[in-house]
C-alpha positions as CSV (number, residue, x, y, z in Angstrom):
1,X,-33.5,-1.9,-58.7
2,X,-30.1,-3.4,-57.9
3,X,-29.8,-4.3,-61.6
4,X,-30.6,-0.4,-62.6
5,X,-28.2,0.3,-60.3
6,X,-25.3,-2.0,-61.3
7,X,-25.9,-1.0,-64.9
8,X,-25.5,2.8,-64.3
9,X,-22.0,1.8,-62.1
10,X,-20.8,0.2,-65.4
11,X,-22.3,3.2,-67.7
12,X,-20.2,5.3,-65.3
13,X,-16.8,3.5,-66.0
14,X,-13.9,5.8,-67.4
15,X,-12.0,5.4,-70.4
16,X,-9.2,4.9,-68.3
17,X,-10.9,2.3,-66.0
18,X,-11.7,0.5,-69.4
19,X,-8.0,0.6,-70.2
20,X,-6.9,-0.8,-66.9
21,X,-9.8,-3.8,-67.0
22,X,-8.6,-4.4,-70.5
23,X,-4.4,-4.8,-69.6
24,X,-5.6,-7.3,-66.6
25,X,-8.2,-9.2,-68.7
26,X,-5.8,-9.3,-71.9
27,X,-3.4,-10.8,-69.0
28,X,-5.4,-13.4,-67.8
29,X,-5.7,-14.2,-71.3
30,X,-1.9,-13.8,-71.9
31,X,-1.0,-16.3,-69.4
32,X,-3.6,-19.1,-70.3
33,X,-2.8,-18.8,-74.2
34,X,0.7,-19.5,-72.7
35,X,0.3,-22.2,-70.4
36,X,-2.2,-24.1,-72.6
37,X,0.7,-23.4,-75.4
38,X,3.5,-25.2,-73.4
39,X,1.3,-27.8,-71.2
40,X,0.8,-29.6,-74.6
41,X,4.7,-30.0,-75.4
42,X,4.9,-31.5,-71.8
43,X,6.3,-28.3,-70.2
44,X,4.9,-26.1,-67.4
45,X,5.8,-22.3,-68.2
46,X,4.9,-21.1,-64.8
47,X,7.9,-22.9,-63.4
48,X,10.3,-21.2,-65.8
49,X,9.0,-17.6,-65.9
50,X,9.7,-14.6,-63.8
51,X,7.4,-11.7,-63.1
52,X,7.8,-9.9,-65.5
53,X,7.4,-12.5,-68.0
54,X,3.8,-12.6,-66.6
55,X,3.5,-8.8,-66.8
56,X,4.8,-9.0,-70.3
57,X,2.7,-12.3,-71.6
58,X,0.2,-10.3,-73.3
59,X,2.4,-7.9,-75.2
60,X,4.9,-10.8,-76.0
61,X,1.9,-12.8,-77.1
62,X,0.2,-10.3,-79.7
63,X,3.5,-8.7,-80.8
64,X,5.6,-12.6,-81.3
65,X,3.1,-13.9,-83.6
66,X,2.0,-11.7,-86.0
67,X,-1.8,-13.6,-86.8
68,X,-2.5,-13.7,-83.5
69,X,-1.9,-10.1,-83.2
70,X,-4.3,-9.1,-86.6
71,X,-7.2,-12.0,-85.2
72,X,-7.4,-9.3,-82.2
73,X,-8.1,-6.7,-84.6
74,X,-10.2,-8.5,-86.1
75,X,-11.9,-9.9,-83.7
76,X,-12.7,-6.3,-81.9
77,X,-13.6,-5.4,-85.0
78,X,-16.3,-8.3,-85.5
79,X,-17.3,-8.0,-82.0
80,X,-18.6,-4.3,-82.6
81,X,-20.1,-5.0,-86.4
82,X,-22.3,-7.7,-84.2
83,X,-23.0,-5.2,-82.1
84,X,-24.3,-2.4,-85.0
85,X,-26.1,-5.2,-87.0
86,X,-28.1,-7.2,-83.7
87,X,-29.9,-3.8,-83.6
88,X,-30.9,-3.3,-87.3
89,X,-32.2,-7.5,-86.9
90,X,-34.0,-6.6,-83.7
91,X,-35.6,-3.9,-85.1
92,X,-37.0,-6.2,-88.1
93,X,-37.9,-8.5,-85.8
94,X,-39.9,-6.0,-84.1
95,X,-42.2,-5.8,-87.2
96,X,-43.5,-9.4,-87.4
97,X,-46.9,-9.7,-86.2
98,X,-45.9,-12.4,-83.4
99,X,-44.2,-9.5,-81.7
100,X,-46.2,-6.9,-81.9
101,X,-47.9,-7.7,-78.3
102,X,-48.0,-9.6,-75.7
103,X,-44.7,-11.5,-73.7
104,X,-42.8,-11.9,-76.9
105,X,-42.9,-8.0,-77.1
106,X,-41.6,-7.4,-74.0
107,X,-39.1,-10.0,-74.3
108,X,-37.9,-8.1,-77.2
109,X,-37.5,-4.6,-76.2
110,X,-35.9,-5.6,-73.3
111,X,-33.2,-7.7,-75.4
112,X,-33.4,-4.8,-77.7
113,X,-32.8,-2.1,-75.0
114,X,-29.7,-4.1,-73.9
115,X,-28.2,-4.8,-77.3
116,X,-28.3,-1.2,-77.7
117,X,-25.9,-0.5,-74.8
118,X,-22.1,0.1,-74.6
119,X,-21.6,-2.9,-72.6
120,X,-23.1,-5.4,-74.7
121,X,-20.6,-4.0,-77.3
122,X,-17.6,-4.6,-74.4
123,X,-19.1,-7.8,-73.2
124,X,-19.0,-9.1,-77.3
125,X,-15.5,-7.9,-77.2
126,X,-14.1,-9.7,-74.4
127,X,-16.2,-13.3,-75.8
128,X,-14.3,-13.3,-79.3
129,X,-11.2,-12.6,-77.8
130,X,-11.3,-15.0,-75.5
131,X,-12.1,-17.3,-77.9
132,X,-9.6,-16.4,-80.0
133,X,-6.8,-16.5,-77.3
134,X,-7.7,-19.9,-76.1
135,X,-8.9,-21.0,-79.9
136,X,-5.0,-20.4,-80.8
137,X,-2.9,-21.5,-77.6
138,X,-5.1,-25.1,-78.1
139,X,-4.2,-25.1,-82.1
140,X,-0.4,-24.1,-81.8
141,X,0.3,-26.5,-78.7
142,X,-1.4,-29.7,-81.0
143,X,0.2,-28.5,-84.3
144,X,3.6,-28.5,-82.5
145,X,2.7,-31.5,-80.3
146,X,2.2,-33.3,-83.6
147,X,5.3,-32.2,-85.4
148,X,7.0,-33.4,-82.7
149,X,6.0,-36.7,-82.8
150,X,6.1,-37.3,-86.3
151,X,9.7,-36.1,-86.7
152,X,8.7,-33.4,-88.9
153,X,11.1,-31.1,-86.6
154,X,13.3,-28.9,-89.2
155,X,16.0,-25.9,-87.3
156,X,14.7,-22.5,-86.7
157,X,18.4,-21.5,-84.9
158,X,21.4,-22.3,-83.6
159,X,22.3,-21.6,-79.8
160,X,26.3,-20.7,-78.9
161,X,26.8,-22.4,-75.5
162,X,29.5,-20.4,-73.1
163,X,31.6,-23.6,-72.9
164,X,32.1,-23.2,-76.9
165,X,28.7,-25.9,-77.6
166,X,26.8,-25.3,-80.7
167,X,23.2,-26.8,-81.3
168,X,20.9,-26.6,-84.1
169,X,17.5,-26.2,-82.6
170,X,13.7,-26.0,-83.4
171,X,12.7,-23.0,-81.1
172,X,9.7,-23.4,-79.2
173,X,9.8,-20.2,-77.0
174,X,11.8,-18.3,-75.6
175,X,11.3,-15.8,-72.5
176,X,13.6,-13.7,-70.8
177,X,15.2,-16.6,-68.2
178,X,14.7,-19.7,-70.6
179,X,14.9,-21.3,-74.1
180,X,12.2,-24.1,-74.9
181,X,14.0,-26.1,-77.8
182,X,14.2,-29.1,-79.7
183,X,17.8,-30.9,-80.8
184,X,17.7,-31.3,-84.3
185,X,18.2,-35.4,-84.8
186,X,16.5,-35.5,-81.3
187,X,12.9,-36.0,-79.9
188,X,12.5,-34.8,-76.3
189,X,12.2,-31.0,-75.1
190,X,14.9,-29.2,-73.8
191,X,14.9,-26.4,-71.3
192,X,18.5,-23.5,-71.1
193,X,18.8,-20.9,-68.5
194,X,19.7,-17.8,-71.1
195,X,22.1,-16.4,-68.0
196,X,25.1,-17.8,-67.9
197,X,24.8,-20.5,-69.8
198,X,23.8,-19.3,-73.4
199,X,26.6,-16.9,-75.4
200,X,24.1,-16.3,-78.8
201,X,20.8,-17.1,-79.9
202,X,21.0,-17.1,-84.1
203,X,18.2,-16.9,-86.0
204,X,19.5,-19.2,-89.2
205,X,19.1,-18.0,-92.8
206,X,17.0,-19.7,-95.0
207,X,20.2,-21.6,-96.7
208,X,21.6,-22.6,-93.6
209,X,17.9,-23.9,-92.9
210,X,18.5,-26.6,-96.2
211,X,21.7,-27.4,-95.6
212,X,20.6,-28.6,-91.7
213,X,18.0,-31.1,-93.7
């Protein structure tokens, strides 16, 4: 009964309440892709960010790197063709003769019956993404964790210190208080308040890149 019940709460959930669940989940997610991210070059990225870098992380996660925004897509749009197929194989199933009675039948209609509803579809949803979210903060932390110590560190820009200082650098990150960098020639992290302490962040051209190496 208290299952029914629970059930017909979440059948009664508004679009908007969907949209609200969704921003605080893809937060969660935001801020763990992030951490896991920086924990593997040695730095903690809770330390160094203000609120609204926290409010922001998802948005800033999806929008800074471009495959990480399309493997959402894609993985809503995997997470609702499993949803449309599971159906079409439980109906198949249903066919066979070891399911035509008996436990095994009940056992499948009531997997069936719940397959069929709008949350398995949301609860599909939220499992890829996940995934995906934590799949990618673990794979870009070791790829750049590995670069590092290698060597194999070439410049990305070139930061304008207020005091007149000029440094090639690999970025790392960037949020709005901090820049996580590497010094080309060096090995260790760095860490540079943006206010007051950083005139221009330079994005370097591709020939500037090769003349650096």
């Amino acid at each position: 009964m208290n299952e029914k019940k629970a059930n017909k709460d979440i059948e009664n959930i508004t679009v908007q309440d969907y949209l609200s669940i969704g921003y605080v989940f893809l937060l969660i997610l935001g801020v763990f892709h992030e951490t896991i991210y920086y924990k593997f070059i040695g730095v903690n990225i809770l330390e160094y960010s203000s609120v609204l870098d926290v409010l922001i992380s998802p948005i800033s996660v999806i929008i800074g790197n471009l495959y990480l925004g399309l493997a959402v897509v894609v993985c809503v749009g995997i997470g609702i063709g499993y949803t449309k197929l599971l159906p079409i194989y439980y109906k198949w199933l249903g066919k066979k003769k070891k399911y035509q009675a008996g436990k095994n039948k009940e056992k499948l209609e009531q997997t069936s019956a719940k397959i069929k509803s709008k949350n398995f579809a949301v609860v599909m949803i939220v499992l890829y993404v996940f995934s995906m979210f934590i799949g990618l903060g673990v794979g870009r932390g070791s790829k750049t964790l590995s670069r590092i110590e290698e060597g194999d560190i070439k410049p990305t820009h070139e930061l304008t210190f207020e005091d007149g200082g000029q440094h090639k650098i690999k970025m790392l990150g960037k949020n709005s208080l901090n820049v996580f960098y590497i010094i080309i020639g060096e090995t260790e992290v760095s860490i540079s308040p943006i206010e007051g302490n950083i005139k221009v962040i330079k994005k370097l051209k591709k020939e500037e890149k090769e003349s650096v190496n």
